[in-house]
N, C-alpha and C positions, 0 to 999 in steps of 0.2 A: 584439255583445252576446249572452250567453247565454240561451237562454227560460227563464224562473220557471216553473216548474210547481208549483202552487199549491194543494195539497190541505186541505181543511177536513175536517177526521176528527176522528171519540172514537169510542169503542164505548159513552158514555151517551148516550142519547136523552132529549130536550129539556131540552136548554141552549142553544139558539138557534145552533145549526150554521149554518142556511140564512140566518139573520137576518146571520151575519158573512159569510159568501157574499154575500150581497146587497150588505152594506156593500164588500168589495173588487171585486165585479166594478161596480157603478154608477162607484162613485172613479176607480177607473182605466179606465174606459170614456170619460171624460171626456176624458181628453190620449194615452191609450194604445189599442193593438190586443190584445185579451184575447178569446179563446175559451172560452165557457162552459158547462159539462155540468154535467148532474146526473147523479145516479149511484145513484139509488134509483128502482127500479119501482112502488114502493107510495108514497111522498113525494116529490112534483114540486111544492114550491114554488118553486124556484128559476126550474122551467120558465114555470109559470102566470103569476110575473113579471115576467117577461125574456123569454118566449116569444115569436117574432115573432109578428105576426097578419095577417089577409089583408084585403081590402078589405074586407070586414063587422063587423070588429075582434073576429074569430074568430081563436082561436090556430091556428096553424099545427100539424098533425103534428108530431111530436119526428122522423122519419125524413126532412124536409122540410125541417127549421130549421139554416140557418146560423149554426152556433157560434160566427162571429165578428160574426154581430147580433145571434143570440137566446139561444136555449139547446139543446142538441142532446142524446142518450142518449147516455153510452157506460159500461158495469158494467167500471170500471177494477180493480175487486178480482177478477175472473171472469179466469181462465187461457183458457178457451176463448174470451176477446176479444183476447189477446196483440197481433193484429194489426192490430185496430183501434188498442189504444190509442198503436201504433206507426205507424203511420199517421196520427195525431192529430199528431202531434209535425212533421210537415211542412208546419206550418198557415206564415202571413208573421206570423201574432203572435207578438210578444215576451213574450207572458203566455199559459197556460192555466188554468183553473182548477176544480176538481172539486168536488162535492160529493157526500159521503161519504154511505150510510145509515150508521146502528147497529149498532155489530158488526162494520163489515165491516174494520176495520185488522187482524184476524188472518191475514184471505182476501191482501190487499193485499200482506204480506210474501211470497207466492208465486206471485202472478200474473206474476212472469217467473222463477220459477223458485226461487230463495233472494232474501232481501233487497241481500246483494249484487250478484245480477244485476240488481235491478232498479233499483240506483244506478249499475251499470256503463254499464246500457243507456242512461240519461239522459245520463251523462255522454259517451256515444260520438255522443249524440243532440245535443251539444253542449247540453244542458239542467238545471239543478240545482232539485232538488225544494225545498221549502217546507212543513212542515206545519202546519196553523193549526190552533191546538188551543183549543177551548173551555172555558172552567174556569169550573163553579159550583157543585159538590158533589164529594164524596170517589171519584164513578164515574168521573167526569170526570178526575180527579186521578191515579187507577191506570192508565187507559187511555192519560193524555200520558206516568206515566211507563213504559207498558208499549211504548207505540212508540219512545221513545227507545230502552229496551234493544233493542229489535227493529232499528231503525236508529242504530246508536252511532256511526257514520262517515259522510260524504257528503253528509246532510241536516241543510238548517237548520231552525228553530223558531221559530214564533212562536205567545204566548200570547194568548187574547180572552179578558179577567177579565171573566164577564156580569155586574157589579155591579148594572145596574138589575133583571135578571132576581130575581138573590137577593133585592135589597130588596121585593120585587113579591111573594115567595114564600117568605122562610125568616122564622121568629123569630129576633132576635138578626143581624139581615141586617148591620150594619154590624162587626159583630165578624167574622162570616164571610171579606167584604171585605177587613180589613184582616187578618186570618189568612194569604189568597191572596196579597195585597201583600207581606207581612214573608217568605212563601217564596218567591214565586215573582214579587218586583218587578225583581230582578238580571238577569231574563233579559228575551230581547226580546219586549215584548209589549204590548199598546192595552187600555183599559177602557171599555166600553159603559156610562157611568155613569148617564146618563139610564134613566128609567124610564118603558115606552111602555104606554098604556092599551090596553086589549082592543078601543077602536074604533080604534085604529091597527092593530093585528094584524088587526084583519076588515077593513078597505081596503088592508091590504097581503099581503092572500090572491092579489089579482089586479093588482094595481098596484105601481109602484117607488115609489122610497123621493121620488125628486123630482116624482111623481107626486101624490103623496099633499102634497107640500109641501116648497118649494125653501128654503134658507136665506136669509134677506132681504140677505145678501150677494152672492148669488148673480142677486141678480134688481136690480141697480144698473141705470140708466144709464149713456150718457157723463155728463149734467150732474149727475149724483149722485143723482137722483129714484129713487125704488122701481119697478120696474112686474111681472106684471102686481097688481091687487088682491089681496087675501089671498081673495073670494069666488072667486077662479079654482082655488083646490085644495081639495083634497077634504076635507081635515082642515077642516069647518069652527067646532069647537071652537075659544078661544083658547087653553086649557091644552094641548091637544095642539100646536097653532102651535107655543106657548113652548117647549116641550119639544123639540119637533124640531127648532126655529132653534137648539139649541142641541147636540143630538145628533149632525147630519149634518155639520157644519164640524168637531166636536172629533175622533168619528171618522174622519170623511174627512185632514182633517190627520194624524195617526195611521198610519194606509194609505198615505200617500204617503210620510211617512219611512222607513217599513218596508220599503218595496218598491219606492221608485223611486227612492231615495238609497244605497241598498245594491247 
């Protein structure tokens, strides 16, 4: 089997890059070996996360963290890391998965040299890229299509329509929505349609997503009973509950078509 290498990039900041980060690396942590980096110096949610922690349930160092527990550094758009990110690729996981800062899919096209070489390298690395692209405004939009032109061969695509985001944030948010649908439903790509309140965003500064609250599917018995309480997570809102019982199966199901049936 080939490794996905699994990039989350735009050159727009805040459309919830780190939030779809989080959604594929949780998903596929579950039945999969995925390697997790982030890849901004200045914005380490993914780390904070996902980060392993030590016996004090203090994060661990980024220079410390196994990227196949936690989350590790590595500035995959930086030509002078070439060898790190080449050395990445030697991991036993069948998944890596990057997350992008702002800006940086310009850098990226040259960090092994031409965007050619750096589809060449994957492929000699036995590994095919993935780019997961964010869409919730017109920045967003120029940047997924400026890295296709940039990569018009080699790599695949996949889109994250932030619908709940939009509805959270734009006037006219359902026209928005079905704008990005009508152009961009043909190709492959998952909707975040829930929409998560800012006390879910403050307990998911330092905590995952099952953390904060498992899908009531997820928490069955053998004899079908629920367990444990809903007082055991942290979401203890019910709106928030409702919301994410219904968030993390529709995405997570999503993720796994995308990426583990392909």
């Amino acid at each position: 089997m080939k490794k996905k290498v699994i990039i989350v990039a735009s050159d727009a900041g805040n459309i919830g890059k780190t939030l779809v980060a989080s959604v594929i690396l949780e998903t596929l942590r579950l039945t999969e070996k995925i390697d997790g980096y982030v890849c901004d110096r200045n914005f380490q949610g993914l780390y904070e996360r996902y980060g392993q922690k030590n016996s004090n349930k203090a994060l661990k160092p980024l220079h410390l963290q196994d990227p196949a527990k936690g989350v590790a550094f590595l500035d995959i758009a930086n030509p002078d890391e070439k060898s790190k990110v080449a050395s990445s690729l030697g991991t036993e996981s069948n998944f890596l998965l990057f997350d992008l800062p702002a800006n940086a899919t310009h850098q990226l096209a040259t960090c092994m040299g031409t965007p050619q070489d750096f589809i060449d390298f994957l492929d000699f690395a036995d590994a095919e890229v993935i780019f997961v692209c964010p869409l919730k405004d017109q920045k967003s939009i120029t940047s997924y299509k400026s890295l296709r032109e940039t990569f018009p061969t080699g790599a695949r695509f996949v889109l994250a329509i932030n619908a709940g985001f939009i509805k959270a944030t734009e006037s006219g948010a359902q026209t928005v929505v079905d704008g990005l649908l009508e152009q961009f439903g043909h190709e492959a790509h998952f909707v975040l349609e829930q929409t998560l309140s800012p006390r879910i965003f403050d307990l998911l500064k330092n905590n995952t997503l099952r953390e904060v609250f498992t899908p009531r599917e997820e928490r069955k018995q053998a004899d079908g009973a629920y367990f444990p309480g809903d007082s055991a997570y942290l979401a203890q809102d019910r709106g928030d509950q409702f919301i994410l019982n219904k968030f993390i199966p529709s995405v997570s199901k999503a993720v796994e078509e995308l990426f583990l049936n392909h």
